[in-house]
C-alpha positions as CSV (number, residue, x, y, z in Angstrom):
1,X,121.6,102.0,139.6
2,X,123.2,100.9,142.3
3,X,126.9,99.4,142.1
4,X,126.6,95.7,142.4
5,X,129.4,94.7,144.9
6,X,131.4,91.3,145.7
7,X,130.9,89.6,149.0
8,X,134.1,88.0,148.5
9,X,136.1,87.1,151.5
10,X,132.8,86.5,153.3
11,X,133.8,85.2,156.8
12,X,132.3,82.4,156.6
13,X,133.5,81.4,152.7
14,X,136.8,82.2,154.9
15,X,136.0,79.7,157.7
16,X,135.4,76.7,155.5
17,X,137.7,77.5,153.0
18,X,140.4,75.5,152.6
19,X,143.9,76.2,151.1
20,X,142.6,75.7,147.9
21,X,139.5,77.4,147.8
22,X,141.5,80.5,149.4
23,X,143.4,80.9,146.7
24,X,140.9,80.4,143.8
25,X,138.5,83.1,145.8
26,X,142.0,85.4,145.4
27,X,142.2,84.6,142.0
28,X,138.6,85.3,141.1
29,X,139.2,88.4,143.1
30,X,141.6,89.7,140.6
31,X,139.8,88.8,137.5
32,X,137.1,90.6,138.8
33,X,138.8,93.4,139.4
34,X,140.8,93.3,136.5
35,X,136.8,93.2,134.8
36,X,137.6,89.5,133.4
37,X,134.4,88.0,134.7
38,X,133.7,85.9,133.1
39,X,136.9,84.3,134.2
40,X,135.3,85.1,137.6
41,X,132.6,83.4,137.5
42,X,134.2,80.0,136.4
43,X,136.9,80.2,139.6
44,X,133.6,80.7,141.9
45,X,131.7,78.0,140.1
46,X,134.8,75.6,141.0
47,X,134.4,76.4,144.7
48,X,134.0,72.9,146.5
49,X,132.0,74.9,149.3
50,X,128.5,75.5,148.9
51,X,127.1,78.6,150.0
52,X,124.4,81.7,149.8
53,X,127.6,83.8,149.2
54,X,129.3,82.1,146.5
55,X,126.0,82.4,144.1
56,X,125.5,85.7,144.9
57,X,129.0,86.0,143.9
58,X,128.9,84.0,141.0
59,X,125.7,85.8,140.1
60,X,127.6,89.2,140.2
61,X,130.3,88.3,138.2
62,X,128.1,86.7,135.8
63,X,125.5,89.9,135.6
64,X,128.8,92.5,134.5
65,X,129.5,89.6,132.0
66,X,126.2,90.6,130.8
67,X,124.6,86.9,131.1
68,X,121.4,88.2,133.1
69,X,119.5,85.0,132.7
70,X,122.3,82.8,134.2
71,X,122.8,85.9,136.7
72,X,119.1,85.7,137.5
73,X,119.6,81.5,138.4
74,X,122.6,82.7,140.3
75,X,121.1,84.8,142.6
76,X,118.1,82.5,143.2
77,X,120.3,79.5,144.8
78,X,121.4,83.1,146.6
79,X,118.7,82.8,149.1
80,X,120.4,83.9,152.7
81,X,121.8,87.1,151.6
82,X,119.8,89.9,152.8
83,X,116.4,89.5,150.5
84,X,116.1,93.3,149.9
85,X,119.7,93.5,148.3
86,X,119.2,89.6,146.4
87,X,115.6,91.1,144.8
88,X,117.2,94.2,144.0
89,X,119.2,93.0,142.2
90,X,117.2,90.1,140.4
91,X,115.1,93.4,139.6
92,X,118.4,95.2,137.7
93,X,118.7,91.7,135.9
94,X,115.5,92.0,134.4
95,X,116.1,95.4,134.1
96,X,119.2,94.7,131.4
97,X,116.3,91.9,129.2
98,X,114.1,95.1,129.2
99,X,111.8,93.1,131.0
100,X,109.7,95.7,132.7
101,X,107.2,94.3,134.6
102,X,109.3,91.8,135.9
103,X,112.1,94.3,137.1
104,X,109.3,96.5,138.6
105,X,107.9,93.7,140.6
106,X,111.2,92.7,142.0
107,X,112.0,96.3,142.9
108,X,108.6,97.0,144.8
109,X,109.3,93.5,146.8
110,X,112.7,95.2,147.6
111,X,111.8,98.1,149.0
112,X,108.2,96.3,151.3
113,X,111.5,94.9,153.0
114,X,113.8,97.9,152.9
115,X,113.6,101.6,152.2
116,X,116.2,102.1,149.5
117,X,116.9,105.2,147.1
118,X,118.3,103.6,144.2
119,X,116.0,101.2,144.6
120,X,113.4,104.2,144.2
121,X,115.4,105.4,141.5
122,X,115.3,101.8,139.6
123,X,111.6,101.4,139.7
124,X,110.7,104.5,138.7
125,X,113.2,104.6,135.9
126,X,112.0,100.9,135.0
127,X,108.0,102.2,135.2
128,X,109.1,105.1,132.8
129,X,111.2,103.0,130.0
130,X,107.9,100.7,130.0
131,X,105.9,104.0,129.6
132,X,108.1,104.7,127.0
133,X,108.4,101.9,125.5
134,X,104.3,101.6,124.9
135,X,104.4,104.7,123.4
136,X,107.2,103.4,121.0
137,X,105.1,100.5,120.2
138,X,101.7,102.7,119.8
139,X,103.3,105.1,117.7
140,X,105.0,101.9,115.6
141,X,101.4,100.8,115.6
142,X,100.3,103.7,114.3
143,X,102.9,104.4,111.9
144,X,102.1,100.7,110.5
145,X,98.4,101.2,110.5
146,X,99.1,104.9,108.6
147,X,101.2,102.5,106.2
148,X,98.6,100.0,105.9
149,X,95.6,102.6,105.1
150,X,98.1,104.2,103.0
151,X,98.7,101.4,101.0
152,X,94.9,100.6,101.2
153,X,93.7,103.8,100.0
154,X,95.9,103.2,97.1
155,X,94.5,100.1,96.5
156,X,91.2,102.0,96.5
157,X,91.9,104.6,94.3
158,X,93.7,101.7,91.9
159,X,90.9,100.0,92.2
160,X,88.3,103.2,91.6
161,X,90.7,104.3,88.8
162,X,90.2,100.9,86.6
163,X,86.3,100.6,88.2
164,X,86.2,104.2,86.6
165,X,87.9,102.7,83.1
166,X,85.9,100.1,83.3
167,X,82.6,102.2,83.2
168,X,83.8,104.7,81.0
169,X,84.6,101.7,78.3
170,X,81.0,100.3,79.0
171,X,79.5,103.8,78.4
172,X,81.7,103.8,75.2
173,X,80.6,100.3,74.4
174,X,76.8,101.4,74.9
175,X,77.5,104.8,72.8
176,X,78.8,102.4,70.0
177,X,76.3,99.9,70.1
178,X,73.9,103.0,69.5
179,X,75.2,104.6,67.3
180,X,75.9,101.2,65.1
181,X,72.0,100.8,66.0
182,X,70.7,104.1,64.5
183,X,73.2,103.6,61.7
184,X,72.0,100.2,60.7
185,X,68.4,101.4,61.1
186,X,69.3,104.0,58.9
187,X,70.2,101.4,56.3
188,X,67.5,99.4,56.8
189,X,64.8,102.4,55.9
190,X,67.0,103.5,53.0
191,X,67.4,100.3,51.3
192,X,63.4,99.8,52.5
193,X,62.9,103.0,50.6
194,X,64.7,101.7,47.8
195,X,63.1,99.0,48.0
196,X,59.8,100.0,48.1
197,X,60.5,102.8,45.3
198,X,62.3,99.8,42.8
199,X,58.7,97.8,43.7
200,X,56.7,101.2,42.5
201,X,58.7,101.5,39.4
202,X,58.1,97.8,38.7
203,X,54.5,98.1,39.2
204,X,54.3,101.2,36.9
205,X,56.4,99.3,34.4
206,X,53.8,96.6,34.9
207,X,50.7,98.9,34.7
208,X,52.6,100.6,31.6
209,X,52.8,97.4,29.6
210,X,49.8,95.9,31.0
211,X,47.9,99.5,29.1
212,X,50.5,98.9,26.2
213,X,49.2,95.6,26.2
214,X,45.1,96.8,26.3
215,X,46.0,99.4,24.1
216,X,47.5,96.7,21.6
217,X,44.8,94.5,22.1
218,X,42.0,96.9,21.4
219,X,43.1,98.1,18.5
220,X,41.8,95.2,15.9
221,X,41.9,95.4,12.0
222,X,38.4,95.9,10.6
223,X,36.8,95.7,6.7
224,X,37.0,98.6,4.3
225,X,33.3,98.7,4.5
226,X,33.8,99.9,8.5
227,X,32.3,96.3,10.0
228,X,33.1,94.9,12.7
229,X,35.8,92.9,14.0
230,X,37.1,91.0,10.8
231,X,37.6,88.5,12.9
232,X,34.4,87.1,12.8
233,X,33.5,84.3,10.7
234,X,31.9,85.3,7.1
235,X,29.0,83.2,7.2
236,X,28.1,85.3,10.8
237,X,29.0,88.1,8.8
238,X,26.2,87.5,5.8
239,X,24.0,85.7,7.9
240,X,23.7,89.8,10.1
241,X,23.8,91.5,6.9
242,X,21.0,89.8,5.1
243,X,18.9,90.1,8.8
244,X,19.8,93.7,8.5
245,X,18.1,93.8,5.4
246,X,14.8,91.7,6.5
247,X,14.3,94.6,9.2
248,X,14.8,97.0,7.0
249,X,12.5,95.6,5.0
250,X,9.9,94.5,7.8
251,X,10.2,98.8,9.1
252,X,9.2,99.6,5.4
253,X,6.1,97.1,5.0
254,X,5.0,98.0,8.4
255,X,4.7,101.8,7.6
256,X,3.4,101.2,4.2
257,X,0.5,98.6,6.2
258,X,0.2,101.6,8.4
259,X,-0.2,104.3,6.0
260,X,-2.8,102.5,3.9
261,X,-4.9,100.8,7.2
262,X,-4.3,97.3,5.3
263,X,-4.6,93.7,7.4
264,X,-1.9,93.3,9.3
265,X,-1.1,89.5,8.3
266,X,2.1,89.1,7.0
267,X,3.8,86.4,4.7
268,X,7.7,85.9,4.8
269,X,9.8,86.6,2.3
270,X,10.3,84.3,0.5
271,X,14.2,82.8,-0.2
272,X,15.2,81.7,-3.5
273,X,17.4,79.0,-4.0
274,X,20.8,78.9,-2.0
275,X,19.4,81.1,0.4
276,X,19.4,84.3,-2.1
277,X,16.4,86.7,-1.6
278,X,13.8,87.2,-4.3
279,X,13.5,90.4,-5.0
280,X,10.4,89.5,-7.1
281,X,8.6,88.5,-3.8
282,X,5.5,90.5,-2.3
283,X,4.4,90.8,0.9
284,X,0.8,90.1,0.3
């Protein structure tokens, strides 16, 4: 960059100068050279004379004090001093705050007024740390966006690892349920089985002592004389006995009436008393 220089004993800053002013100008002179400028800058600023020089001045001390935005005010109360040297340096002002565009745009207004080579030099250094610069930022950019989809992706796979879990323990869950299914079914036909086999046994049992039963029942006690069922009153009893006789007796009349072509009228036997038969009795 170019060397920033002092316009200090100006002639006319010596013209108007009084005493006093000539030797604070001497004084900030020496700090300046001595590199206290900020010390410089305050003896200027005390100056009663106002002038293009003495911001441009103060403006120069205050820019290698490193104060470029008080520099920057200083040098635009500087207007008088030849514009291409005042914008060329407002341009290494903005320069220093890395304030590229700005820096570039007072260097190109430098040099439509006035062919310069470090002014050249400035503008195409400042257009190259801006280039730079981007591609700091675009590859910070980057980086952070790699960092962000790296972190993402973890939160994917995270997120696939427990979705994975989580299917796996509802295809578990299902398996179980099956399985607890078909095992309960299981017990279900078995104790149906059993069931239906304790209802079979029951019903044999049943069937078993129902023919026990019959079988008991069936079997009554009958008379010596082989009769039948002594259960039956006597009187029934006589009463088919002594009708068992009267056909047996009717057969025998009616084959002897047969046998000898006789009428066929027939008398009833006759009954003796208390219903005894009379064997004396005849037929005709």
């Amino acid at each position: 960059m170019r060397k920033l220089m002092l316009l200090l004993f100006s002639a006319g800053a010596l013209l108007h100068a009084g005493l006093t002013d000539f030797k604070t100008i001497e004084e900030a002179k020496q700090a300046y050279e001595s590199e206290e400028y900020g010390k410089s800058a305050t003896l200027l600023k005390g100056l009663e004379a106002e002038s293009p020089q003495k911001h441009y001045d103060i403006g120069n001390a205050l820019y290698k004090d490193k104060k470029y935005d008080e520099a920057i005010e200083a040098y635009d109360k500087a207007e008088g001093i030849e514009e291409a040297t005042r914008q060329h340096n407002i341009g290494n002002s903005q320069f220093q705050k890395k304030e590229w565009d700005k820096a570039i745009e007072a260097y190109e207004k430098a040099l439509e007024l006035k062919e310069d080579e470090d002014t050249k030099f400035n503008l195409e250094l400042a257009k190259e740390q801006k280039k730079k610069e981007e591609q700091q930022k675009q590859e910070q950019q980057n980086q952070e966006n790699q960092e962000q989809n790296k972190d993402q992706n973890q939160d994917d796979k995270q997120n696939q690892d427990q979705q994975k879990n989580k299917d796996q323990k509802e295809q578990d869950q299902k398996k179980q349920d099956q399985e607890n299914k078909e095992k309960n079914k299981k017990q279900d036909q078995k104790k149906n089985d059993k069931n239906k086999g304790d209802k079979k046994e029951d019903k044999k049992r049943d069937q078993g002592e129902k023919k026990d039963s019959d079988s008991k029942k069936e079997k009554k006690p009958q008379d010596k004389k082989g009769d039948k069922e002594s259960g039956q009153p006597k009187d029934q009893q006589k009463m088919s006995k002594e009708d068992k006789l009267k056909e047996q007796e009717l057969k025998r009349l009616m084959k002897k009436m047969g046998q000898k072509k006789t009428p066929t009228m027939m008398y009833q036997m006759g009954e003796g008393k208390e219903g005894e038969r009379n064997e004396d009795a005849k037929p005709w």
